[in-house]
N, C-alpha and C positions, 0 to 999 in steps of 0.2 A: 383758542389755544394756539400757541405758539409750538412749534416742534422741532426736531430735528433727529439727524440720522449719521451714526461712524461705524465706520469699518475697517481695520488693519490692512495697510497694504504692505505689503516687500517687493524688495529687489526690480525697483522700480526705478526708469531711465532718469536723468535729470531735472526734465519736466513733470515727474512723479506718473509718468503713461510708460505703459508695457512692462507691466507688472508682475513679478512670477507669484503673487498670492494677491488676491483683493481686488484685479481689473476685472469687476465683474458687471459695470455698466452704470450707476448712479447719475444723479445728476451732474452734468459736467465733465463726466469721467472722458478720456481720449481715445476709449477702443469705441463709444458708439458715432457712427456716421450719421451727419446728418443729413435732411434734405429734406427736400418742399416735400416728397411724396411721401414723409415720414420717416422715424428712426430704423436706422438698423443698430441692432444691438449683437449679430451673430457672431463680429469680433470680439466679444465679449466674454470672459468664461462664466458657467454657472455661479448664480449668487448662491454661495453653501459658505458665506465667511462670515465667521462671529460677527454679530452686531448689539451695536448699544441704539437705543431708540431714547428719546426722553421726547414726554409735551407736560410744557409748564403752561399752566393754569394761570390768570390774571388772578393779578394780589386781594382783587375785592370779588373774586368769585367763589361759591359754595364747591367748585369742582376742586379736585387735588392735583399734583404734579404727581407724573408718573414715569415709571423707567422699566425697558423689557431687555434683557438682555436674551436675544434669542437664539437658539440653537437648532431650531425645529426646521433647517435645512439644512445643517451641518456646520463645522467651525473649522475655522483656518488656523487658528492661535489662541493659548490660552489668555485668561486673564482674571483679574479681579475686580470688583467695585465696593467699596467702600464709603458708608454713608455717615454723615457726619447731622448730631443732634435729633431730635424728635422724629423717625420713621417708623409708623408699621406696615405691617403684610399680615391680610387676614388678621387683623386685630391683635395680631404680637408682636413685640416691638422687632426692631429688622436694621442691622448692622452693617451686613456684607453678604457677598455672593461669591465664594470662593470657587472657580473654575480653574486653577490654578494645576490642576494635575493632568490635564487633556491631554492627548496626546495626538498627535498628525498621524502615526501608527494606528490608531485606533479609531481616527475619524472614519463615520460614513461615508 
């Protein structure tokens, strides 16, 4: 399976590092240091920002393609996803994921 991983960043410098929402360490990101003796990630703020996850499945495999949009460490920014053509969830068919009302007020 193939994968991949977003996250909303703002008010981020030119080089899109120093971030006021979403500098929170990923691959690549410019607050973690590197070095031979390992990453430091401490420049980093807590990962608590909406994320979208997808892993697509090979076209001739029995697995599915799937998408998590998680909140279960809290969220930086609302949003939506909207799915286009044959999707279910739990054997019902599955359209969208409407988070659209969240609020920064309200986050964890």
């Amino acid at each position: 399976m193939v994968a991949t991983r977003f996250w909303p960043k703002l008010g981020c410098d030119a080089a899109g590092n120093n971030c006021a929402i979403g500098d929170s360490g990923g691959p690549g990101e410019g607050c973690v240091i590197r070095s031979p003796g390992g990453d430091d990630y401490s420049h980093c703020a807590p990962p608590v920002d909406s994320k979208f996850e997808a892993s697509f499945a090979p076209p001739d495999a029995p697995s599915r393609d799937t998408v998590d949009m998680s909140l279960v460490d809290g969220y930086s920014v609302p949003f939506k996803l909207e799915v286009k053509g044959d999707c279910t969830r739990l054997q019902l068919p599955f359209k969208d994921m409407d988070c659209t009302d969240l609020s920064l007020r309200e986050c964890p």
